[in-house]
Jmol script that loads the backbone (N, CA, C; Angstrom):
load data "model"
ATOM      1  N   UNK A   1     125.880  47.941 139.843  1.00  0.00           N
ATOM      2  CA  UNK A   1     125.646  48.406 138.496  1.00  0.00           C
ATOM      3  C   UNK A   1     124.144  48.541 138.258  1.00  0.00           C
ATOM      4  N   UNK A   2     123.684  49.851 137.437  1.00  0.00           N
ATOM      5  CA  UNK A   2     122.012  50.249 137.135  1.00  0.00           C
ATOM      6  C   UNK A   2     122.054  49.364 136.173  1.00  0.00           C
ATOM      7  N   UNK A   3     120.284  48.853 136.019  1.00  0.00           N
ATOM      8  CA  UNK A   3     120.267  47.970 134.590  1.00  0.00           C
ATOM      9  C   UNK A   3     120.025  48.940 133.461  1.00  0.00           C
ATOM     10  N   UNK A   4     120.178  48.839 132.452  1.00  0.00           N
ATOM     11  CA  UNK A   4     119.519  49.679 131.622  1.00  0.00           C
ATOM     12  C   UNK A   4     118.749  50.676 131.457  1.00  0.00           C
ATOM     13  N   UNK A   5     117.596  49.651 131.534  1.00  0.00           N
ATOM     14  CA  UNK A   5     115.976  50.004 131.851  1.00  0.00           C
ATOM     15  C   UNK A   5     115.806  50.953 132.592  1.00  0.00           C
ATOM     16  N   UNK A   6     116.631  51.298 133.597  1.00  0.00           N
ATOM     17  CA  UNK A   6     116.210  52.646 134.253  1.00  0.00           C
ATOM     18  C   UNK A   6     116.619  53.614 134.180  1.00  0.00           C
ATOM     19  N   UNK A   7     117.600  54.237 132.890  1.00  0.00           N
ATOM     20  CA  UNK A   7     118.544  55.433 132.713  1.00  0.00           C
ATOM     21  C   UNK A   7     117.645  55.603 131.042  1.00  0.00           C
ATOM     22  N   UNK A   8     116.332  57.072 131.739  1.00  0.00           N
ATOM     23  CA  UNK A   8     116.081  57.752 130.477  1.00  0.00           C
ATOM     24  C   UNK A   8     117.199  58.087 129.697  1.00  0.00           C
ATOM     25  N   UNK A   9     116.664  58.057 128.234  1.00  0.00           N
ATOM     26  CA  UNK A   9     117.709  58.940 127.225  1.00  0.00           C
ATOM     27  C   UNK A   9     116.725  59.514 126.772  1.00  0.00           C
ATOM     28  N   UNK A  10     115.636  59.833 126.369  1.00  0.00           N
ATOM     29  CA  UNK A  10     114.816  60.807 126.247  1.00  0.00           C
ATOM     30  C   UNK A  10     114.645  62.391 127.003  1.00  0.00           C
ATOM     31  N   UNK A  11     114.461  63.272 125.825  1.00  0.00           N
ATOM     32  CA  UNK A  11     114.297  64.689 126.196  1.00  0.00           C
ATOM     33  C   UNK A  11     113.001  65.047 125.733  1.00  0.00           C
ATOM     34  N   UNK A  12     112.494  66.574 126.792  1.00  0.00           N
ATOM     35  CA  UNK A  12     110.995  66.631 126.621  1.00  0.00           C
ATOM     36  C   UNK A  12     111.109  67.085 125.409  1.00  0.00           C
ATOM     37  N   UNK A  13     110.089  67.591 124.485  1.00  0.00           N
ATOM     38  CA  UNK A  13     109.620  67.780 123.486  1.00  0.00           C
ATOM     39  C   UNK A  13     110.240  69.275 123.515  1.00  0.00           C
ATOM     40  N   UNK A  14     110.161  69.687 122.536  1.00  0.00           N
ATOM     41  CA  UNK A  14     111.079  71.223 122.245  1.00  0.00           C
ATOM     42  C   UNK A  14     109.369  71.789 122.190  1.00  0.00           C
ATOM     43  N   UNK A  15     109.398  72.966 122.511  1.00  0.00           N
ATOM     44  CA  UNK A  15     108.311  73.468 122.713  1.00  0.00           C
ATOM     45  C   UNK A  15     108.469  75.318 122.347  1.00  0.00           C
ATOM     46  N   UNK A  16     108.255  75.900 120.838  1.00  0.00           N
ATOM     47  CA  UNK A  16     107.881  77.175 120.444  1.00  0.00           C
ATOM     48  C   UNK A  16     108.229  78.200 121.715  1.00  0.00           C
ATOM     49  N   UNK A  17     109.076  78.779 121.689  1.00  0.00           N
ATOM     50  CA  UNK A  17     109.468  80.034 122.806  1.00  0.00           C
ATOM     51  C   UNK A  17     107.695  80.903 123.003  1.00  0.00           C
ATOM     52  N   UNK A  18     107.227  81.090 121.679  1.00  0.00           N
ATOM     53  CA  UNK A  18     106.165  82.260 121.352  1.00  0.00           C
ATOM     54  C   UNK A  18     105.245  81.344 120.685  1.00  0.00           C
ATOM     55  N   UNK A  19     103.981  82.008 121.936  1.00  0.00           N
ATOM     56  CA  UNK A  19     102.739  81.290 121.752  1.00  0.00           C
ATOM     57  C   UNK A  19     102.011  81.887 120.190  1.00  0.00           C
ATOM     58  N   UNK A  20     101.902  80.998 119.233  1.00  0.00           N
ATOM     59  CA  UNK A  20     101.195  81.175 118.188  1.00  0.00           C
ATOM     60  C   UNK A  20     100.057  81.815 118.077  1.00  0.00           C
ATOM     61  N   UNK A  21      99.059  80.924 118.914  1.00  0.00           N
ATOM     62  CA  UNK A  21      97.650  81.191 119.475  1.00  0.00           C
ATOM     63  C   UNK A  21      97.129  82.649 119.286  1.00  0.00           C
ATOM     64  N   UNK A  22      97.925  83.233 120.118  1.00  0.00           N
ATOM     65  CA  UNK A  22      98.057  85.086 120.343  1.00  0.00           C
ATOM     66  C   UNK A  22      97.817  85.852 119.417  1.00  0.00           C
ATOM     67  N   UNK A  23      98.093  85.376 117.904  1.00  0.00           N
ATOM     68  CA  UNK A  23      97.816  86.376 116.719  1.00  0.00           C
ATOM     69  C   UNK A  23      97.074  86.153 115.678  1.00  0.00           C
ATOM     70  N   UNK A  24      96.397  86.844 115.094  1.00  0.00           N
ATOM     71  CA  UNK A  24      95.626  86.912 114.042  1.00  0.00           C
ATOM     72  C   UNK A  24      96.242  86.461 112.868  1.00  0.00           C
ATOM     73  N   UNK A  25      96.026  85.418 112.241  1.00  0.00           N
ATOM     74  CA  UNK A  25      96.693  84.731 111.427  1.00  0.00           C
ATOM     75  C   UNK A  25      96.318  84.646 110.272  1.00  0.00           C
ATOM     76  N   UNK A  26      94.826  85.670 109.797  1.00  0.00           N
ATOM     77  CA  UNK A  26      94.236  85.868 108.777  1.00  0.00           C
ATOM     78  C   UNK A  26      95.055  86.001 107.247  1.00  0.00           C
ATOM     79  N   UNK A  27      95.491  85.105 106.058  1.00  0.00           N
ATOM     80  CA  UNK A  27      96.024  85.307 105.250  1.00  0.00           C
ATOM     81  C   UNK A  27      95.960  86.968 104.136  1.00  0.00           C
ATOM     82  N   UNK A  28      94.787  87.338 104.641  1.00  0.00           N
ATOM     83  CA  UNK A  28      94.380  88.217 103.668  1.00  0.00           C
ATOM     84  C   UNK A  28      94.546  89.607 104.565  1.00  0.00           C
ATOM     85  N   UNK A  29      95.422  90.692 103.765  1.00  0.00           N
ATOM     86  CA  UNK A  29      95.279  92.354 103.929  1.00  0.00           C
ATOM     87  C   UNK A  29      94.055  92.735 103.802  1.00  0.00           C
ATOM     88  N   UNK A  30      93.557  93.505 104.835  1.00  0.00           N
ATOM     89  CA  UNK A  30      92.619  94.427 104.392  1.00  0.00           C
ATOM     90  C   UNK A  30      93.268  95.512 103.759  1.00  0.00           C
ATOM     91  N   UNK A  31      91.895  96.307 102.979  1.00  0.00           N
ATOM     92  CA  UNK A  31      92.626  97.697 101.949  1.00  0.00           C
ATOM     93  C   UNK A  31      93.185  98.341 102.864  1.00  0.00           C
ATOM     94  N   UNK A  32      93.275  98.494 104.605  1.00  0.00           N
ATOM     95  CA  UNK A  32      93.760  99.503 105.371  1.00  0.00           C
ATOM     96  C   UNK A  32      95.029  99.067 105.360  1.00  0.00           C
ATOM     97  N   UNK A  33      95.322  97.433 105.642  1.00  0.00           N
ATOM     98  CA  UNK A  33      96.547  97.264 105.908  1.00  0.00           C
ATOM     99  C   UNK A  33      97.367  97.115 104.889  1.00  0.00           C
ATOM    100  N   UNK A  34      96.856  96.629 103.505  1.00  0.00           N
ATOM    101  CA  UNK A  34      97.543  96.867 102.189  1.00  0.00           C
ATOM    102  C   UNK A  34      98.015  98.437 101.652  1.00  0.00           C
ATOM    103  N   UNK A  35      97.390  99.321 102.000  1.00  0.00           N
ATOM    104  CA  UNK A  35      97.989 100.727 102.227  1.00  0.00           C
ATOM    105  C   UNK A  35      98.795 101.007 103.103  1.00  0.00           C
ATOM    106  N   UNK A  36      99.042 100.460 104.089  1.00  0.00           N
ATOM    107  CA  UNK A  36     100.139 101.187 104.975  1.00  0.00           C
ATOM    108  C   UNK A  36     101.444 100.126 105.019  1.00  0.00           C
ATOM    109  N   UNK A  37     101.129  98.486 104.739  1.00  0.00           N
ATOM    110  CA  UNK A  37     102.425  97.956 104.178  1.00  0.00           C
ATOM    111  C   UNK A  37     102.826  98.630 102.910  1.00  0.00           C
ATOM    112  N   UNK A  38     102.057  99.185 102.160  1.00  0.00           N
ATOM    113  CA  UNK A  38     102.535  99.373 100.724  1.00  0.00           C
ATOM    114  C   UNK A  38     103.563 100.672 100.812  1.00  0.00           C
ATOM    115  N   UNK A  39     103.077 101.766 102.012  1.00  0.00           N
ATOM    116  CA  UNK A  39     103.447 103.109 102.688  1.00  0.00           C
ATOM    117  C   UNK A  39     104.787 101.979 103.621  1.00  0.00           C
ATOM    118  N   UNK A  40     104.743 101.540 104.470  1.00  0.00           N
ATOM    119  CA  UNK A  40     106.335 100.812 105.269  1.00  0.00           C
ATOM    120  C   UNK A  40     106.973 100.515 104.037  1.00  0.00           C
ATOM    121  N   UNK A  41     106.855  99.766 102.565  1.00  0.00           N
ATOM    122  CA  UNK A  41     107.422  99.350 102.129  1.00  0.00           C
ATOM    123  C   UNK A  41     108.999 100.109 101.584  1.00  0.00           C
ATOM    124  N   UNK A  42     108.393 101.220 101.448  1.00  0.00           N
ATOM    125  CA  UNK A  42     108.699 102.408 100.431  1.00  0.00           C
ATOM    126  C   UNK A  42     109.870 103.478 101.762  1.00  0.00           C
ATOM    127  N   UNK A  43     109.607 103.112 102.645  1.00  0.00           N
ATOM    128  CA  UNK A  43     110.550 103.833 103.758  1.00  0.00           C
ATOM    129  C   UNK A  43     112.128 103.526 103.504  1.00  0.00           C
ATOM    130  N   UNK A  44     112.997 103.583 104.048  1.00  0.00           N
ATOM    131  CA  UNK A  44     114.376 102.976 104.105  1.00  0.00           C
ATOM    132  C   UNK A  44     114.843 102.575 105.070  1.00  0.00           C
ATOM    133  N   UNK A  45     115.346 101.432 104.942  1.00  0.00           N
ATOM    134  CA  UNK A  45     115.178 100.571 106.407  1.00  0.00           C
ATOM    135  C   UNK A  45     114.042 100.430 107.176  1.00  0.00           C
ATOM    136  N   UNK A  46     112.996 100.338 106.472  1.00  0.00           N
ATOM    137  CA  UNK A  46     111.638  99.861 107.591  1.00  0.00           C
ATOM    138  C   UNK A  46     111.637 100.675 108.736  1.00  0.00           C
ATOM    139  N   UNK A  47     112.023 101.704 109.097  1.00  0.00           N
ATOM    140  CA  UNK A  47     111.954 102.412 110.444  1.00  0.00           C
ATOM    141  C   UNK A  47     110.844 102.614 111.043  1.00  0.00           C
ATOM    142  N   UNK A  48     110.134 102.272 111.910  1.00  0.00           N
ATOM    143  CA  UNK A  48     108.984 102.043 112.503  1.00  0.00           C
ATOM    144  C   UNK A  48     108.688 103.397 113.010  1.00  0.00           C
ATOM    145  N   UNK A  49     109.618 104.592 113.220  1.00  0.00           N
ATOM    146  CA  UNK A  49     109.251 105.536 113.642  1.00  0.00           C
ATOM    147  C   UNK A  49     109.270 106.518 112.483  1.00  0.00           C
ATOM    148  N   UNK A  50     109.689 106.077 111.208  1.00  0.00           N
ATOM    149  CA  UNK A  50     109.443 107.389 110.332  1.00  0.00           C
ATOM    150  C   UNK A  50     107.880 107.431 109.741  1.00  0.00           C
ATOM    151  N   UNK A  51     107.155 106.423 110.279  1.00  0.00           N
ATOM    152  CA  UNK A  51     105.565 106.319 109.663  1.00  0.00           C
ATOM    153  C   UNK A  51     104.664 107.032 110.792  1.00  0.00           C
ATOM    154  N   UNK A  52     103.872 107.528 110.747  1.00  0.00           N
ATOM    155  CA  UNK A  52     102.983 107.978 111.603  1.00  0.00           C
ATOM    156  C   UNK A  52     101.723 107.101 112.887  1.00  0.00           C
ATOM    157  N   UNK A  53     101.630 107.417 113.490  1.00  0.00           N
ATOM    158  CA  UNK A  53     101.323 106.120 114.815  1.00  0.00           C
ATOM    159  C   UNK A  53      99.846 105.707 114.384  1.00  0.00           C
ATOM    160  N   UNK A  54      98.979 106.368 113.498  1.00  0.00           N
ATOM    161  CA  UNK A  54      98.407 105.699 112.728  1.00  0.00           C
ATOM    162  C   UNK A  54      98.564 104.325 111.647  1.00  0.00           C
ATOM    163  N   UNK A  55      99.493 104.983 111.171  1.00  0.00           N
ATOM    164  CA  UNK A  55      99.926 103.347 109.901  1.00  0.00           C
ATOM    165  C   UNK A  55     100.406 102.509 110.743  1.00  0.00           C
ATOM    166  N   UNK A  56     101.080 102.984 112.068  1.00  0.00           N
ATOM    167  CA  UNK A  56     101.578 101.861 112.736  1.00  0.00           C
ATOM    168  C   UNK A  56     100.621 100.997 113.338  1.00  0.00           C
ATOM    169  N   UNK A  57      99.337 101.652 113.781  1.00  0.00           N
ATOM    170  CA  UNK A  57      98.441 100.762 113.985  1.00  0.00           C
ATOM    171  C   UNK A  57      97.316  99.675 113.576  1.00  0.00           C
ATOM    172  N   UNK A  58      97.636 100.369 112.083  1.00  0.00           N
ATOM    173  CA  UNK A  58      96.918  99.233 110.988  1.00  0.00           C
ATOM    174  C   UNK A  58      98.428  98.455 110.878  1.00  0.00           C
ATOM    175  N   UNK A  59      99.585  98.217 110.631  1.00  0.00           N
ATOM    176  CA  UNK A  59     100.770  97.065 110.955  1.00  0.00           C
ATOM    177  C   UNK A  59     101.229  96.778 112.066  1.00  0.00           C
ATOM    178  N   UNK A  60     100.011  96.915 113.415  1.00  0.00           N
ATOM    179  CA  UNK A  60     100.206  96.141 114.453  1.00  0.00           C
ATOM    180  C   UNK A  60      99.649  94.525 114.132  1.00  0.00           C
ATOM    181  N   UNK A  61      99.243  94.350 113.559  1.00  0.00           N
ATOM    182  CA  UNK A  61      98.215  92.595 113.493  1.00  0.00           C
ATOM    183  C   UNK A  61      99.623  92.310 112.669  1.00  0.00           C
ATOM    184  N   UNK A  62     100.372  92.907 111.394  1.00  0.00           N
ATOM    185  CA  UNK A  62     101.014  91.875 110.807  1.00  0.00           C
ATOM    186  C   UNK A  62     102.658  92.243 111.538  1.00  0.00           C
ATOM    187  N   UNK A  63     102.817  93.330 112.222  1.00  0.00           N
ATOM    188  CA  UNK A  63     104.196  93.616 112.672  1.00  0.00           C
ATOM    189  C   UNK A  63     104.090  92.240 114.296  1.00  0.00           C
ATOM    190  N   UNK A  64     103.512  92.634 114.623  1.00  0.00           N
ATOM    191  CA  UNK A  64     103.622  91.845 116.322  1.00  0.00           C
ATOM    192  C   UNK A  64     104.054  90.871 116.217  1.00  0.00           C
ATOM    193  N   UNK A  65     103.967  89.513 115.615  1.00  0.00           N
ATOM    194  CA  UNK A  65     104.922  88.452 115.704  1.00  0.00           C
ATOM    195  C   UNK A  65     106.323  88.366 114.986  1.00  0.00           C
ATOM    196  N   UNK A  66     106.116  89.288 114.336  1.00  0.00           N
ATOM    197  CA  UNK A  66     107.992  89.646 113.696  1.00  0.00           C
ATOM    198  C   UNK A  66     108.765  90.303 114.867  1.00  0.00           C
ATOM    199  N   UNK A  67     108.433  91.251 115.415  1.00  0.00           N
ATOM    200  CA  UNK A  67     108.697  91.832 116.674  1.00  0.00           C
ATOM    201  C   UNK A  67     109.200  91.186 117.259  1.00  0.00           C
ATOM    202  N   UNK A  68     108.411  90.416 117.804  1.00  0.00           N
ATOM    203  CA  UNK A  68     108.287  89.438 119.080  1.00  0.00           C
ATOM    204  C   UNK A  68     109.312  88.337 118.583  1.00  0.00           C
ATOM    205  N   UNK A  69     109.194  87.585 117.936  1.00  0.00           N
ATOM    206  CA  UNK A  69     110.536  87.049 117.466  1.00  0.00           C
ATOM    207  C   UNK A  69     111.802  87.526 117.355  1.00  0.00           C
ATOM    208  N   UNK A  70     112.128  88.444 117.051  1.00  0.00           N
ATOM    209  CA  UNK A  70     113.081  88.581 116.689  1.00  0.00           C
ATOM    210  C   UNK A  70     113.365  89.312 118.143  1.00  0.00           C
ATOM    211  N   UNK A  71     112.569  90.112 118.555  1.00  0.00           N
ATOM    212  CA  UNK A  71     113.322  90.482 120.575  1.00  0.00           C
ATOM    213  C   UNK A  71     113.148  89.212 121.147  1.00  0.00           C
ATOM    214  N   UNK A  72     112.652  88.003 120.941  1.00  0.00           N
ATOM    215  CA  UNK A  72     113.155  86.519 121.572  1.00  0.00           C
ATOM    216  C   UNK A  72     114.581  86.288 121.188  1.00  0.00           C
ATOM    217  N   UNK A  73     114.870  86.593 119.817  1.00  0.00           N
ATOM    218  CA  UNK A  73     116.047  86.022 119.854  1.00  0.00           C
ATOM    219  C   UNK A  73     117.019  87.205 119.760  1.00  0.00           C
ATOM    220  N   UNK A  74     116.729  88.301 120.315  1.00  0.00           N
ATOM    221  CA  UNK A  74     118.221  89.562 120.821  1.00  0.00           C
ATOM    222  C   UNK A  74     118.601  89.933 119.654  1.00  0.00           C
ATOM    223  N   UNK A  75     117.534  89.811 118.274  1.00  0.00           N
ATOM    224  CA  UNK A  75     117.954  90.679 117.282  1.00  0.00           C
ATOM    225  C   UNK A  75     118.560  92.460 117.049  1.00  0.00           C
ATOM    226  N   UNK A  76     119.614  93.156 116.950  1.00  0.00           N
ATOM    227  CA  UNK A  76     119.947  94.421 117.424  1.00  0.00           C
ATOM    228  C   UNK A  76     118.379  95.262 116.665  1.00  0.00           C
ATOM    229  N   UNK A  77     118.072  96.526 117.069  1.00  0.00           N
ATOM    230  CA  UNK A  77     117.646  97.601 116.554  1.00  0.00           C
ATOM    231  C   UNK A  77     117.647  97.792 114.965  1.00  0.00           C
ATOM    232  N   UNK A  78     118.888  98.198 114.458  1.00  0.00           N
ATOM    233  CA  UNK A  78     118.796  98.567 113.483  1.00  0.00           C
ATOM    234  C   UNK A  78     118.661  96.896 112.340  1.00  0.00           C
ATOM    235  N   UNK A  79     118.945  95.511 113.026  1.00  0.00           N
ATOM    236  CA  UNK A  79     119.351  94.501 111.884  1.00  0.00           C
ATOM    237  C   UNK A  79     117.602  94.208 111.704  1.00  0.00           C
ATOM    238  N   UNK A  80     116.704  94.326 113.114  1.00  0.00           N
ATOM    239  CA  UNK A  80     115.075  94.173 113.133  1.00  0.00           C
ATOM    240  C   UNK A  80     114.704  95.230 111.770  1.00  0.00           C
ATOM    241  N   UNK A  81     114.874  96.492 112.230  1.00  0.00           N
ATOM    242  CA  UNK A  81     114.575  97.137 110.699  1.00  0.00           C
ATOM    243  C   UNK A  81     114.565  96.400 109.339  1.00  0.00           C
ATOM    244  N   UNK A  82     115.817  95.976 108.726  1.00  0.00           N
ATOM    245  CA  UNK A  82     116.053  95.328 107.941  1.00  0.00           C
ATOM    246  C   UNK A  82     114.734  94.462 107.500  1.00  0.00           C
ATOM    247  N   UNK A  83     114.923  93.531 109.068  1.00  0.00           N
ATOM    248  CA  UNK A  83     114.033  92.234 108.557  1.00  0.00           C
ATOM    249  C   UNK A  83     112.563  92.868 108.369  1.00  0.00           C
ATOM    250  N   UNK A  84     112.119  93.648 109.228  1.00  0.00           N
ATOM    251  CA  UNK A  84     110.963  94.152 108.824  1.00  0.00           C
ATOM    252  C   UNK A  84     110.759  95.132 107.853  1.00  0.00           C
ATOM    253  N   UNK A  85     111.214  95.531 107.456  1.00  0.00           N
ATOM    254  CA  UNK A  85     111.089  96.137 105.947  1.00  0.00           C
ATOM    255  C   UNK A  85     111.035  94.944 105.102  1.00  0.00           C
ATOM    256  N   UNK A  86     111.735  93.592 104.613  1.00  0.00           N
ATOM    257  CA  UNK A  86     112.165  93.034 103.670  1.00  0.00           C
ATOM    258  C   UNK A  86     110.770  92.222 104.368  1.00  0.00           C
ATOM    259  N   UNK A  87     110.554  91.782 105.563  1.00  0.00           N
ATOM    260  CA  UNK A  87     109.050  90.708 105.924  1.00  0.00           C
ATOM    261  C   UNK A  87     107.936  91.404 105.119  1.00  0.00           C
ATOM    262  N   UNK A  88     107.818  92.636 105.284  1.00  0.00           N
ATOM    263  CA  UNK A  88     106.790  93.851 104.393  1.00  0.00           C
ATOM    264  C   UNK A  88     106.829  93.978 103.394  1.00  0.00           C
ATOM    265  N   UNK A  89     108.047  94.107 102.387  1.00  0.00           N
ATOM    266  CA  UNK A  89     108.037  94.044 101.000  1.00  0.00           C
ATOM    267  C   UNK A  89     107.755  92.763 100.602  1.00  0.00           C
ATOM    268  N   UNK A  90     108.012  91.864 101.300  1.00  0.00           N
ATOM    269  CA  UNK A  90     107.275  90.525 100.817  1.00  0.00           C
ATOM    270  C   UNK A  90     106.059  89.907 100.899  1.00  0.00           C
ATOM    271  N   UNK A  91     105.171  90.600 102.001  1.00  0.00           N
ATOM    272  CA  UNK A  91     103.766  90.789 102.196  1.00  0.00           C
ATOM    273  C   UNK A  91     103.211  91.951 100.603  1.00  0.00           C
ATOM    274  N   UNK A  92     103.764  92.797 100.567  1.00  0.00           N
ATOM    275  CA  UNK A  92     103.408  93.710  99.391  1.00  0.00           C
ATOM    276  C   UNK A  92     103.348  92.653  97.799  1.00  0.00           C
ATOM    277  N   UNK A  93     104.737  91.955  97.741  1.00  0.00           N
ATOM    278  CA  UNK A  93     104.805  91.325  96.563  1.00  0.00           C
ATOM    279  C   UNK A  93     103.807  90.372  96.456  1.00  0.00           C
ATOM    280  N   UNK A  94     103.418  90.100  97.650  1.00  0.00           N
ATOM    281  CA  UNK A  94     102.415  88.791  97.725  1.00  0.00           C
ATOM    282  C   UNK A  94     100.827  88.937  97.625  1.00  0.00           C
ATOM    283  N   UNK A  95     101.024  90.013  97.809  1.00  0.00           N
ATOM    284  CA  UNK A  95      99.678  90.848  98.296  1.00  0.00           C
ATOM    285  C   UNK A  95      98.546  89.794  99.317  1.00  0.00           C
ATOM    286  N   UNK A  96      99.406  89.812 100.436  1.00  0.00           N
ATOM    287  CA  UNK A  96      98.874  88.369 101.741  1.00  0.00           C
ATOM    288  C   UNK A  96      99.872  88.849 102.561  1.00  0.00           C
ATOM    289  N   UNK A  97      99.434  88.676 103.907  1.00  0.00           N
ATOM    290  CA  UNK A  97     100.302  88.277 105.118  1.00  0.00           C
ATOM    291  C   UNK A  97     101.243  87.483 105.311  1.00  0.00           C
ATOM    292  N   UNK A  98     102.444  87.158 105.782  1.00  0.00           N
ATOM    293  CA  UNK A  98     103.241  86.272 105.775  1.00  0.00           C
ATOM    294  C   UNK A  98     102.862  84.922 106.362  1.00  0.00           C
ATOM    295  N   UNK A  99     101.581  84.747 107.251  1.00  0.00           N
ATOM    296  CA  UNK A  99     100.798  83.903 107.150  1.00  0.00           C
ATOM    297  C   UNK A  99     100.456  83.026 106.393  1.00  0.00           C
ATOM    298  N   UNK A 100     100.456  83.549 104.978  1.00  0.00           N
ATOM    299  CA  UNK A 100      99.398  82.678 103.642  1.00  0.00           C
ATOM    300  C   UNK A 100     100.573  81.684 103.389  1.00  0.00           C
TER     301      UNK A 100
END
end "model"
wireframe off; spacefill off
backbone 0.3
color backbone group
C-alpha cells in the first residue's frame, strides 16, 4: 500500500489559451477608430466584408482579440458577426475600447 504523501491531487494552474500581452490594450478610441466603429456599428450583422479594407484597418487594434477568441473557441461565421457587431456597438455606447 502507497502512503498518502506521495499521490499528488493537485493540477497545474489553468493557463489563458490567448496571450494577452499581444494587444494594444489602450482604453481610449482614437477619432480614426471612433469613426469607423461608429461606420461597423451601423452595418447589419457586423459583416467585416461589407466595410471597406480601409475601416477594416483602423478596427484591426480593437477587432483582433475578439477574432481570435472566438476562432479559439470554433465560434461559426455568421454567430462571430453577431458578437462583433454587438462587441462594437458597445465600444460606440461607451465611447472606449472594450478594454476600459
Amino acid at each position: 500500500m502507497r502512503p498518502q504523501s506521495q499521490i499528488s491531487t493537485s493540477s497545474p494552474p489553468w493557463l489563458w489559451p490567448i496571450d494577452l500581452k499581444q494587444y494594444d490594450k489602450t482604453p481610449i478610441l482614437t477619432e480614426t477608430e471612433w469613426q469607423a466603429v461608429s461606420l461597423f456599428s451601423t452595418i447589419s450583422g457586423g459583416d467585416r466584408w461589407s466595410l471597406h479594407s480601409i475601416e477594416l484597418g483602423y478596427l484591426q487594434r480593437l477587432l483582433s482579440p475578439i477574432n481570435d477568441a472566438l476562432n479559439f473557441m470554433g465560434i461559426r461565421p455568421r454567430d462571430m458577426r453577431v458578437v462583433r457587431r454587438d462587441m462594437v456597438r458597445s465600444m460606440v455606447r461607451q465611447h472606449s475600447a472594450f478594454w476600459s
